[in-house]
C-alpha positions in Angstrom: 0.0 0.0 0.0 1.5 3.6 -1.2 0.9 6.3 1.8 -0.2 9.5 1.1 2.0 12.5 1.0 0.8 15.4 2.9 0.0 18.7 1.9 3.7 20.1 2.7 5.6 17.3 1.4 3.9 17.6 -1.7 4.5 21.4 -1.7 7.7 20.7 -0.7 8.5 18.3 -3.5 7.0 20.5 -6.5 9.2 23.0 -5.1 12.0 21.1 -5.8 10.9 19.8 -9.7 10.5 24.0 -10.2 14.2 24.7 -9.1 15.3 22.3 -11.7 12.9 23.5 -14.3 14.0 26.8 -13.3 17.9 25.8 -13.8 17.7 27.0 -9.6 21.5 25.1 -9.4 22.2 26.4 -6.3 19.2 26.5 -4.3 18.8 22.5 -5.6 22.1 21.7 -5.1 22.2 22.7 -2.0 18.8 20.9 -1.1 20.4 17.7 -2.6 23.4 18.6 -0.5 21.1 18.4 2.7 19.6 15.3 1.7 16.9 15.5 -1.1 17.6 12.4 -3.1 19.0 13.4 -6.5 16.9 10.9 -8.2 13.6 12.3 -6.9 11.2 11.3 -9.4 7.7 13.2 -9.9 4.3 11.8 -11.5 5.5 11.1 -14.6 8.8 9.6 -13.9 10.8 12.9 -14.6 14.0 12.7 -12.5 15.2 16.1 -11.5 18.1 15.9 -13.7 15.0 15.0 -16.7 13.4 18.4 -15.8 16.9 20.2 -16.1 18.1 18.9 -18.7 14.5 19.3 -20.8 14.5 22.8 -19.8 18.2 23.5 -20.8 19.8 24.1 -17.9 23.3 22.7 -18.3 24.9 23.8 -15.0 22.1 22.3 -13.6 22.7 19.2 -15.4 26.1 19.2 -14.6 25.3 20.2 -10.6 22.9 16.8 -10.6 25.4 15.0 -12.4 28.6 15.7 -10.0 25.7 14.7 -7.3 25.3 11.1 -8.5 22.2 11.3 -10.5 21.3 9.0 -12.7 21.5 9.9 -16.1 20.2 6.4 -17.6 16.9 6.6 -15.8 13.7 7.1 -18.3 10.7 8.9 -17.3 6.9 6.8 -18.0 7.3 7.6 -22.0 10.7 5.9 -22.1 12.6 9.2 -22.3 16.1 10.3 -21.2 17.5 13.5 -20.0 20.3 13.1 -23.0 16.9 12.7 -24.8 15.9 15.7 -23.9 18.8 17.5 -24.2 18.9 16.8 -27.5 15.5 17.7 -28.3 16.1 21.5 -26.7 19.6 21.6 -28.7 21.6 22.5 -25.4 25.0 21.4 -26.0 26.3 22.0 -22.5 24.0 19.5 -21.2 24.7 17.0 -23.9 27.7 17.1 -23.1 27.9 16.8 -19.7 25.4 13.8 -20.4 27.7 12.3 -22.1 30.8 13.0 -20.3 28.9 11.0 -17.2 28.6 8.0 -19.6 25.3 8.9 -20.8 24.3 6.1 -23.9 23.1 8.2 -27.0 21.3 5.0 -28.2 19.0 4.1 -24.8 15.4 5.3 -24.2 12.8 5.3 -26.8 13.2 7.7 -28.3 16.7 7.1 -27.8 18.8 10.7 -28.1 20.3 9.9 -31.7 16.5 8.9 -32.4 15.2 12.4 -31.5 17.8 14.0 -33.3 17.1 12.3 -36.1 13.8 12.7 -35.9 13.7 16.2 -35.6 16.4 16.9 -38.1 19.1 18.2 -35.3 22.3 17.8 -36.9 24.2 19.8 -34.8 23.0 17.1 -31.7 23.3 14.4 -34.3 26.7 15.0 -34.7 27.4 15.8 -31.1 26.0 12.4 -30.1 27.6 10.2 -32.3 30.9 11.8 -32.3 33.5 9.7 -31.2 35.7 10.5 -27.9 38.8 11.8 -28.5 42.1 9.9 -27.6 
């Protein structure tokens, strides 16, 4: 049986999927710093570092990231925050994604799947580049 979250808690955790909407690093950071799981999840499965990253916020991204979030979770439609990354064309979160070991090719969409998709060659290129050295 799930319990119910009360009124504040609630509150309290739409709060938190706002800072990371809002690209709040600090103020989130620092909440995740105090003890707010980084992987915080809402409703639809978005991860904070989903929400960041969808709302191009790549210090964010990068703040979640350094944190220990996950970058392979997928929200309920399968999505990624490289996914979304992609999708918004913010190359400072791609590639912080993918610095972290972010796969281009999971979710579904997958992020080389959006880009292609949506005819991003910039992100396509980004994506499947291959690392230097």
């Amino acid at each position: 049986m799930i319990e119910e979250l009360d009124a504040e808690t609630l509150a309290f955790a739409h709060r938190m999927f706002d800072l990371a909407r809002e690209g709040a690093t600090d103020e989130l950071a620092a909440y995740v710093d105090a003890g707010l799981p980084v992987d915080l999840t809402n409703d639809k499965g978005d991860t904070l570092l989903i929400l960041a990253a969808s709302h191009a916020h790549p210090d964010t991204v990068a703040a979640l990231l350094r944190r220990g979030a996950d970058h392979s979770r997928t929200n309920d439609r399968g999505q990624t925050a490289l996914a979304a990354a992609a999708f918004r064309r913010s190359e400072g979160s791609v590639r912080a994604l993918l610095a972290a070991g972010a796969d281009p090719g999971h979710g579904s969409p997958s992020a080389v799947e959006t880009a292609g998709f949506f005819d991003l060659p910039d992100m396509l290129a980004l994506l499947t580049a291959r690392p230097a050295g």
